[in-house]
C-alpha positions, 0 to 999 in steps of 0.5 A, spaced: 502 834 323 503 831 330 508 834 335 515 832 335 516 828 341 510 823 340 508 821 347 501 819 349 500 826 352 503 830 346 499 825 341 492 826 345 494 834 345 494 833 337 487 830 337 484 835 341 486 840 338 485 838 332 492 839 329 491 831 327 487 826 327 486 818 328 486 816 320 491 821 320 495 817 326 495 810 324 497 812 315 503 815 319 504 808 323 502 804 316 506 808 312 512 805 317 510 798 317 510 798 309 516 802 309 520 797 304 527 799 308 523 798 316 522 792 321 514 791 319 515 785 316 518 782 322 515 787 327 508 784 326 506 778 325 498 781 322 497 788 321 490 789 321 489 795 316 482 794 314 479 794 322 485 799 325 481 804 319 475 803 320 476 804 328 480 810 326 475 813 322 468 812 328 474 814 334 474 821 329 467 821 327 466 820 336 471 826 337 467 830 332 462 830 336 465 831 342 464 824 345 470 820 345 472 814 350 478 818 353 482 824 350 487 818 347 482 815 343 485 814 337 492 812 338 495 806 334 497 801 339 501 794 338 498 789 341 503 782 342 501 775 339 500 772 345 493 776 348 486 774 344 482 778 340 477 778 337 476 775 330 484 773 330 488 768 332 492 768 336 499 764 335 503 767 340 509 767 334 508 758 334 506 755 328 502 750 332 497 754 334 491 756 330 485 754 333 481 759 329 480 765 329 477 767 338 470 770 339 472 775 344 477 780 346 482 779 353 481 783 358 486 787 357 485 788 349 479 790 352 480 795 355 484 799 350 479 798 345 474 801 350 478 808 352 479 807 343 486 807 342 485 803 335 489 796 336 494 796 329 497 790 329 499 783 332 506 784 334 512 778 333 515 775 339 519 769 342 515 763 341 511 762 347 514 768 350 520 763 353 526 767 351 530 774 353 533 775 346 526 775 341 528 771 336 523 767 332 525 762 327 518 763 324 516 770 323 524 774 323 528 776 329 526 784 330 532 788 332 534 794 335 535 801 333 541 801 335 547 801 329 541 797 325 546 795 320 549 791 326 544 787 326 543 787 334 538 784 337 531 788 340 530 783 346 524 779 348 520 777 348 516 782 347 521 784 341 516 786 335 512 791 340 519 794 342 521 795 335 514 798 333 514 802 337 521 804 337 520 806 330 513 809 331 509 803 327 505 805 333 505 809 339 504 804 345 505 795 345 502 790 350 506 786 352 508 780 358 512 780 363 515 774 367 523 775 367 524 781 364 520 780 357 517 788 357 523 791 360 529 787 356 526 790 349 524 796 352 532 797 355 535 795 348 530 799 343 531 806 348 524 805 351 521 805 358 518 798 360 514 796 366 512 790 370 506 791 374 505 787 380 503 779 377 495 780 380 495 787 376 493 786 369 488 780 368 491 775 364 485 772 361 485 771 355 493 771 353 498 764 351 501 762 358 507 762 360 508 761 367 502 762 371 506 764 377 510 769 375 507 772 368 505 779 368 501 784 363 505 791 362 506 796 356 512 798 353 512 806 351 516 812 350 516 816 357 514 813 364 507 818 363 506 814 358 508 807 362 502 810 367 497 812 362 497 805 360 497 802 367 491 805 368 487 802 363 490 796 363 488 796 371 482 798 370 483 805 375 480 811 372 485 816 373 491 815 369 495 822 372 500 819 378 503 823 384 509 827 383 514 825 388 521 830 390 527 826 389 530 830 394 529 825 401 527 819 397 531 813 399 534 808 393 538 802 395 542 800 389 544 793 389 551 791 388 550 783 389 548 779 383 546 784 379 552 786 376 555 780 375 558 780 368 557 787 367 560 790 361 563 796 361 558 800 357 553 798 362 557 800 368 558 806 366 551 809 364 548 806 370 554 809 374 553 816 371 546 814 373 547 814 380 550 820 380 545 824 377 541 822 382 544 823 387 545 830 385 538 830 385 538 829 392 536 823 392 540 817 398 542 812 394 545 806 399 549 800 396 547 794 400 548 787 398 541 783 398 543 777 401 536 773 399 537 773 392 544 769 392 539 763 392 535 764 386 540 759 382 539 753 387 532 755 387 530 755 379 537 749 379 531 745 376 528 750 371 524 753 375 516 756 374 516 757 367 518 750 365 514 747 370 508 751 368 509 751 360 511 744 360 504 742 363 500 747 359 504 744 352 505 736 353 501 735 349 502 739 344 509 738 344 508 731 344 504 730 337 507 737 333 514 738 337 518 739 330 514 745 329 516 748 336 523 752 335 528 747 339 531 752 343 524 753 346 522 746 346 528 744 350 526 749 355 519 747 355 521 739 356 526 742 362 519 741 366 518 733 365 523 732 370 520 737 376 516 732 380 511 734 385 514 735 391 520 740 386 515 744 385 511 745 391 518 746 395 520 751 389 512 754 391 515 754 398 522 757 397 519 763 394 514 764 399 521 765 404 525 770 399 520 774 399 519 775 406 527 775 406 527 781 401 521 784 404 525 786 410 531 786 407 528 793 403 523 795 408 525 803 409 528 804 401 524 807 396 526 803 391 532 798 389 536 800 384 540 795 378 542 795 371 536 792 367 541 787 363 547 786 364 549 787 357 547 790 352 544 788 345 547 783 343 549 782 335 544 776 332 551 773 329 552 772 337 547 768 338 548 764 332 551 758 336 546 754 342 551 755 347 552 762 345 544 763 345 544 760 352 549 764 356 546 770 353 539 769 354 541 767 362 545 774 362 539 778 359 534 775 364 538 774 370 536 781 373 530 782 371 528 776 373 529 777 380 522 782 381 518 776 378 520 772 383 519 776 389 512 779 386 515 786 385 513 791 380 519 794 375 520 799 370 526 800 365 528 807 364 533 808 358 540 811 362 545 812 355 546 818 352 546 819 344 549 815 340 551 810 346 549 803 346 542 802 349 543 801 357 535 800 362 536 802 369 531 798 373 527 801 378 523 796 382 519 795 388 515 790 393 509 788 389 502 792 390 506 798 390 506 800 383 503 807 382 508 810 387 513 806 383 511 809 377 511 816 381 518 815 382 520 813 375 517 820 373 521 823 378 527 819 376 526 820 369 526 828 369 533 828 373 536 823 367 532 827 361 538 833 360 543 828 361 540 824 355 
């Protein structure tokens, strides 16, 4: 039997003491993917059974000896479709790729297979990782779990690592991040997502989407199980943060931009959030952040991502497009049009914005501002091009932001049961990822009882 609230702490606490096992972990997950009324047939692309056993039984026959990898060897975990693992292959939710199964892990897998968490499954994803909502026309659209018969949305693009997680498939999910693709669905399924700074987290070995912003990060269930992760992925020994008293932390909550077209639930959670924290004590600021008024002339003409997938794609795009969902096939092809000198100003705008933004914050913390605007949208909502076009922009637009200044960022879940799903995002300048993560916790503690 394993502990109530399955976090990874509470999970290596089980294993240690011998309350649970490794096999015992992953039939539990199994027996979720299976589950005929569950998401697993659209929160996996594969489940690897056979090798997540074998895995399972050797981290218990090491633990038995004393001499397992880490104290959270054991642990399944969700890896997304679009990182390299060895002897599979990696699609990245497309029918077009399939070059055979890879010979070598990427980098990150590799590190969570080397401190033993047992790797589950290919979760689903928006094909090539290039939407906010998570829908894909070739596996299934995995959904929140939130009112499921409601049938809303997961969010994307790491979508099938959120539900997996969300409905203890797994207990951890490797995501990418390059406008909000761990922290939407983490926002929208009541989990914590973080974006670490984009040179963190190797990239090698995963499905590009913008070789610019792209970022490697996880999707949990508590910001110590963000951090455990983290560290991992980042190579770091430790995985413990330092913990921080938000009594005289210094927050700026950001009211340009971020909450435009707020809807009401959104308001209020992220409202009643401030004041917690407040009575915390820590000093929330209101500023408006000037620099980021320019970001809709700056991506006008589909910024990073269409330039960098659309120059990673041509070809493909050129012999197999009617393979491609349409809707990320003619946001891929908005990269024919940039020419060089666009994409070499649009290189020089973002080294401006982040000098801006970076005076602009300089003596706060953190910044402040809802994850999403909305919250998960229905799938009959986005049944429609233009309807699925409006709401995605809505749901990467905040989120999005942080990639452009190279930040770093974590959602936080902010609504009380039974409430829509609502992330508060907290963010910082990039390199600054274990204080943020320190805040986080510190956050995390203030908002828990309200929750």
């Amino acid at each position: 039997m394993t502990s109530k609230t399955p976090t990874l702490a509470a999970l290596a606490a089980d294993l240690a003491s011998g309350k649970t096992s490794a096999r015992a972990l992953l039939e539990a997950c199994l027996g979720k993917i299976d589950d005929p009324g569950g998401q697993g047939g659209v929160a996996f692309v594969s489940v690897d059974k056979d090798g997540a056993r074998a895995a399972a039984d050797a981290t218990d026959a090491l633990r038995a000896e004393n001499r397992a990898p880490s104290p959270f060897a054991g642990i399944p975990i969700a890896i997304k479709d679009l990182f390299d693992i060895a002897g599979q292959v990696t699609r990245a939710g497309s029918r077009v790729l399939d070059n055979g199964p890879v010979l070598h892990d990427a980098p990150a897998v590799a590190r969570l297979r080397k401190a033993g968490f047992v790797l589950i499954g290919r979760s689903n994803m928006t094909e090539f990782a290039f939407s906010g909502l998570g829908l894909n026309p070739h596996y299934g659209t995995p959904l929140s779990p939130w009112r499921r018969d409601e049938r809303h949305l997961a969010g994307g693009s790491t979508s099938g690592g959120a539900a997996a997680v969300a409905d203890e498939m797994a207990h951890g999910s490797l995501g990418t991040d390059t406008g909000g693709s761990c922290r939407i669905p983490a926002a929208w399924c009541g989990l914590v997502g973080f974006k670490p700074t984009s040179k963190r987290v190797p990239r090698e070995g995963a499905v590009p989407l913008s070789t610019t912003l792209d970022s490697v990060g996880p999707i949990a269930r508590s910001v110590d199980c963000v951090a455990t992760l983290d560290a991992i992925l980042a190579g770091e020994a430790d995985p413990d943060i330092a913990r921080k008293d938000l009594r005289g932390l210094r927050l700026a909550s950001v009211l340009n931009v971020f909450h435009d077209g707020v809807v009401p639930e959104v308001a209020d959670a992220h409202e009643r959030a401030v004041g917690l924290l407040e009575a915390a004590g820590a000093k929330v600021e209101s500023i408006v952040l000037a620099p980021i008024e320019r970001l809709a002339a700056i991506n006008s003409k589909g910024g990073f991502a269409s330039a960098e997938s659309y120059a990673w794609h041509r070809h493909m795009l050129a012999e197999h497009e009617p393979d491609y969902d349409p809707r990320v096939a003619v946001r891929i092809k908005r990269g024919a049009s940039q020419s060089a000198v666009d994409y070499i100003e649009l290189l020089s705008q973002r080294r401006q914005l982040i000098a801006d933004v970076t005076d602009a914050l300089a003596g706060y913390d953190a910044m402040l501002a809802p994850t999403t605007p909305i919250t998960p949208p229905r799938l009959t909502d986005v049944a429609g091009d233009d309807d699925y076009g409006r709401i995605n922009l809505l749901a990467l637009r905040n989120p999005s932001v942080i990639n452009m200044i190279d930040g770093c960022s974590i959602s936080l879940p902010v609504h009380r049961g039974g409430e829509a799903p609502v992330g508060l995002m907290v963010a910082a300048l990039g390199g600054h990822d274990r204080e943020l993560l320190a805040i986080a916790q510190a956050l995390e503690g203030a908002l828990r009882a309200e929750r």
